[in-house]
C-alpha positions in Angstrom: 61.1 80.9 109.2 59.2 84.0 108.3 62.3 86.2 108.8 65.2 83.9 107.2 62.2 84.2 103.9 61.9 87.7 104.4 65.9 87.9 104.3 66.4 85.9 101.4 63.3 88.0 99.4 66.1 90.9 100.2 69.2 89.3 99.2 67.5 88.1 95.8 66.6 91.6 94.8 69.0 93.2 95.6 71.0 90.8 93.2 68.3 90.8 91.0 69.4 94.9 90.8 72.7 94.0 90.0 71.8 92.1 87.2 69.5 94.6 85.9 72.4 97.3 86.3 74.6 95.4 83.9 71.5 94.4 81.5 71.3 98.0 80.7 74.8 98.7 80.4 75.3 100.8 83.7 78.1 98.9 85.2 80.2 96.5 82.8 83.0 94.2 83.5 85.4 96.3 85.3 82.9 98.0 87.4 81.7 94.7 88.6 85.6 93.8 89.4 85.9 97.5 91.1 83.1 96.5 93.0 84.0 93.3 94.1 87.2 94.7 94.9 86.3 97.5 97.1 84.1 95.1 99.0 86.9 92.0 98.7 89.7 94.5 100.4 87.5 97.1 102.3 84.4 96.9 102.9 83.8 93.5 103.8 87.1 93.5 106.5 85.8 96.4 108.1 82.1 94.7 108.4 84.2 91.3 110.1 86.1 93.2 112.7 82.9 95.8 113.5 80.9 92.3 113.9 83.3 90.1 115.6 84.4 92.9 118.3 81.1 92.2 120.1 80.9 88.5 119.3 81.8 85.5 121.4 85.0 83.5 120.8 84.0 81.1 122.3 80.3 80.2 120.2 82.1 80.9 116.9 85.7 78.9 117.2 83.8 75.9 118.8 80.7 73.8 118.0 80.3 75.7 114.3 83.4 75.5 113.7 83.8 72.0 114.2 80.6 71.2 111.9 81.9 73.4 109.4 85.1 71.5 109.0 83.5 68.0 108.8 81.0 68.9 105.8 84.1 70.4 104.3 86.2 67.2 105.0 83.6 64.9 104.1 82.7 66.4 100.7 86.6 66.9 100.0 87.2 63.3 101.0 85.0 61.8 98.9 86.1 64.0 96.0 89.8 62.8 96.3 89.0 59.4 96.6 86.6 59.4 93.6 89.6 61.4 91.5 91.9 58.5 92.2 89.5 56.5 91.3 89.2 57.7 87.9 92.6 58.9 87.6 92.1 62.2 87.4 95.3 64.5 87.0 96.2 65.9 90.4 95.6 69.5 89.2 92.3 69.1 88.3 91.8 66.6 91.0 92.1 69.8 93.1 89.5 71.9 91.4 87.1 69.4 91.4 87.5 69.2 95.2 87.4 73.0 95.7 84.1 72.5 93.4 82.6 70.1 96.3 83.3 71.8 98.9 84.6 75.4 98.9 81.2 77.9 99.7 80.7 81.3 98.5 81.3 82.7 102.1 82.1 85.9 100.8 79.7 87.1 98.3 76.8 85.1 99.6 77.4 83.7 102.9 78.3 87.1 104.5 75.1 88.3 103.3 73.0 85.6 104.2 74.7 85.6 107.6 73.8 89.4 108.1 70.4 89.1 107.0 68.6 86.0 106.8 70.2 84.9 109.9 70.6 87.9 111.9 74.6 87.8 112.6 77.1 87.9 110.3 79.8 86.4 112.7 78.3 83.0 111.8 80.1 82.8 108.8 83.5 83.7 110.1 84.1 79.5 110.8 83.3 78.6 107.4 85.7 82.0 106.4 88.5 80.1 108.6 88.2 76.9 107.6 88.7 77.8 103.7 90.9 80.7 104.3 93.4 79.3 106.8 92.8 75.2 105.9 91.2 74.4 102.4 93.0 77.4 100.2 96.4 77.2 101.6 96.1 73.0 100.7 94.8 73.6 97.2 96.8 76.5 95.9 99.8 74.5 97.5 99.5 71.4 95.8 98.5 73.0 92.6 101.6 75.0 92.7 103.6 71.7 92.8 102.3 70.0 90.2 101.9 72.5 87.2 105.2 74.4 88.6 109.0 73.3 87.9 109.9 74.7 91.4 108.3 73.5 94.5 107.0 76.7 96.1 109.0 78.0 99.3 107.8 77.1 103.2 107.9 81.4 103.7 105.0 81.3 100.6 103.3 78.9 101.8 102.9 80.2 105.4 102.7 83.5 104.5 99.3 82.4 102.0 96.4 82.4 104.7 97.6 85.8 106.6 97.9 88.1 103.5 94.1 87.2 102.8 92.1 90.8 103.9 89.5 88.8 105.3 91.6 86.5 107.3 93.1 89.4 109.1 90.2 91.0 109.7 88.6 88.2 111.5 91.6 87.4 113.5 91.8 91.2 114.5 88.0 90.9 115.5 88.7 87.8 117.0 91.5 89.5 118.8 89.5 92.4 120.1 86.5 89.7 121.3 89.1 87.4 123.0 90.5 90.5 124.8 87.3 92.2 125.7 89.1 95.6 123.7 87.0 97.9 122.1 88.1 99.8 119.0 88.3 103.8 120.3 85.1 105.2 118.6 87.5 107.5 115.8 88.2 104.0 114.5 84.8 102.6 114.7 82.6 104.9 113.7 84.5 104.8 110.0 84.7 101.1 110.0 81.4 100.2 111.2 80.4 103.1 107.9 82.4 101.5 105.5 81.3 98.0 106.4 78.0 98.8 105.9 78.5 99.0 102.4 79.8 95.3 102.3 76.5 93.5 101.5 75.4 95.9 98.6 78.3 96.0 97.1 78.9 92.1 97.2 75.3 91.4 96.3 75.3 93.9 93.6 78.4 92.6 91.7 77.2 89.1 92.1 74.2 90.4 90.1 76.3 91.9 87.6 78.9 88.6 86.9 75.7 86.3 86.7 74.2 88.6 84.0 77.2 89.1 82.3 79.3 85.4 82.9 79.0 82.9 80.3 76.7 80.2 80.5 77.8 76.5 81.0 78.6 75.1 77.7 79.7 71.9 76.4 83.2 70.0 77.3 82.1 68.9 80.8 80.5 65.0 81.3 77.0 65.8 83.0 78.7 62.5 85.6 81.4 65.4 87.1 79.2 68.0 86.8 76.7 66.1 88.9 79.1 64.3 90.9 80.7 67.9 92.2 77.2 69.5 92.7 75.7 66.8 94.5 78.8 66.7 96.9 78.3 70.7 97.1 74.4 70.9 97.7 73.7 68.0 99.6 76.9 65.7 101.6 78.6 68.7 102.6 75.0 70.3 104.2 74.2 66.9 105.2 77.3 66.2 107.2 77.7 69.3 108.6 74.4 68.6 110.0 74.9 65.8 111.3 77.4 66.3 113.2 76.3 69.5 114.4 73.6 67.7 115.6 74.4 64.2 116.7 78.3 65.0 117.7 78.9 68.8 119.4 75.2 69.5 120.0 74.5 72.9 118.2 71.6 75.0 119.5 69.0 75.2 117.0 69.4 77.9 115.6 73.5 77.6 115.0 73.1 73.9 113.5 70.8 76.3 111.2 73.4 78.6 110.1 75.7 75.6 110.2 73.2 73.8 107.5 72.2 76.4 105.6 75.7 77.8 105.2 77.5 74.6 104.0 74.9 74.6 101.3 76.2 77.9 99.7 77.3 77.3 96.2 80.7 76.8 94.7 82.6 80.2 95.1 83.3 82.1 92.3 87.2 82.1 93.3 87.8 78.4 92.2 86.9 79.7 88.5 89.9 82.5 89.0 92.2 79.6 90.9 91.2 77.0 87.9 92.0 79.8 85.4 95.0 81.0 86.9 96.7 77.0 87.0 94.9 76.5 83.6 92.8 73.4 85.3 89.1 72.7 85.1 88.6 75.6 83.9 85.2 74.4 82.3 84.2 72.2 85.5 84.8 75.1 88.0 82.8 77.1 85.9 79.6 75.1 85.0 79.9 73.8 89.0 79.6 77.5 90.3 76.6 77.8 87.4 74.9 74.7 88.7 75.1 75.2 92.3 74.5 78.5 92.1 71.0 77.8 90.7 70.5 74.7 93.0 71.2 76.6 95.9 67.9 78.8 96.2 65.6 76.0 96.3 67.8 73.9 98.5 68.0 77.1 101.0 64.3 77.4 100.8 63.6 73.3 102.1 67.0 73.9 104.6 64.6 76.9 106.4 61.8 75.1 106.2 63.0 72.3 107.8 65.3 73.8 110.7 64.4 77.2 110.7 
């Protein structure tokens, strides 16, 4: 447990920098997007297929995989059958799922992965189950209902494989699965450039929490508890559980499992809300809320399992 502490003492300052960069009016908005950018399309690609060249398929496409997907199921399920419940308009019926179960795998979970748990490849199943399963759904549906034109099968197909990240891991992947290795003029700059992934994610994350608004009225505290409590404890929970109980994770995988599902709402559902003018306010008090919630949760998650 001493180590997964130690890693999260890291991550924290090194947001806490990131913060403190924007407090004194060193990097403002647009750096913070440049930043998040660079890491979003470069640097964070080039860290998954450095990583998942030396992985094993086989330990990250099965047991964590499957755990993954049923805290992401559960916690989704139970948010679309409460939004029919209360009638709830289908496009922000879709946010409010995304809000209970889509994690902050990129800005925080390859981090975490990389340092508090020692292998960032133990995020690439939460990566593929939102990249290739959860976004594809949402953005669909959303683009039905707010759009006069149904969206075409090529657009729909083509959303999970223009992702950077989801290429990247399915290269890796590739390389893993195939026993290739990358010929060291390729490497040695991708494994450079990668390293710069977690300092630059961290560091912007600092910056947009010192600089993004504050949650703010125009959001029942029932949603706003009813999405965070979905987020912080059933989707943890179940993944759990089944890591446990169903495919029988190793201890330290149902650990990642765990303590992965429990990331907060990523900051993309405040960008998807925005863009399909839908929840804005919920996605945005959600990310607010479980981004606060999810240090102390992380801390009893490691003290527990770790």
């Amino acid at each position: 447990m001493g180590g997964v502490l130690e890693g999260f003492v890291t991550i924290a300052i090194v947001i806490a920098l990131g913060a403190l960069l924007a407090h004194v009016g060193i990097v403002d908005a647009k750096g913070q997007r440049s930043l998040s950018l660079t890491a979003f399309y470069l640097a964070s690609p080039a860290l998954l297929v450095t990583v998942l060249e030396d992985s094993d398929p086989s330990r990250v496409l099965s047991g964590p995989l499957v755990a993954t997907a049923a805290g992401v199921v559960v916690s989704a399920g139970i948010m679309v059958a409460i939004a029919v419940w209360r009638r709830l308009d289908q496009g922000t019926a879709v946010i409010a799922m995304l809000c209970s179960a889509y994690v902050n795998a990129g800005n925080l979970g390859i981090p975490i992965a990389a340092y508090a748990l020692g292998d960032a490849a133990l995020v690439v199943p939460a990566l593929m189950m939102q990249l290739l399963v959860l976004q594809p759904l949402a953005l669909t549906v959303l683009d039905v209902v707010t759009s006069p034109e149904r969206p075409s099968l090529g657009k729909i197909l083509s959303r999970p494989v223009t992702n950077p990240l989801t290429i990247a891991s399915f290269l890796g992947l590739a390389l893993a699965i195939t026993d290739t290795e990358l010929p060291e003029v390729a490497h040695r700059p991708l494994e450079l450039v990668g390293g710069m992934a977690v300092p630059a994610m961290l560091i912007a994350y600092g910056v947009a929490l010192r600089l993004g608004p504050l949650p703010g009225r125009g959001v029942t505290p029932r949603a706003l508890a009813t999405v965070s409590l979905l987020k912080m404890v059933v989707q943890p929970v179940a993944a759990y559980l089944v890591g446990r109980f169903v495919v029988g994770l190793g201890d330290h995988d149902l650990f990642a499992v765990t303590l992965l599902s429990a990331l907060p709402t990523a900051q993309n559902v405040f960008v998807v809300a925005t863009r399909y003018d839908r929840g804005i306010l919920l996605a945005r008090d959600a990310i607010f809320v479980t981004t606060l919630a999810s240090a102390p949760v992380a801390v009893l998650i490691a003290a527990l399992l770790a």
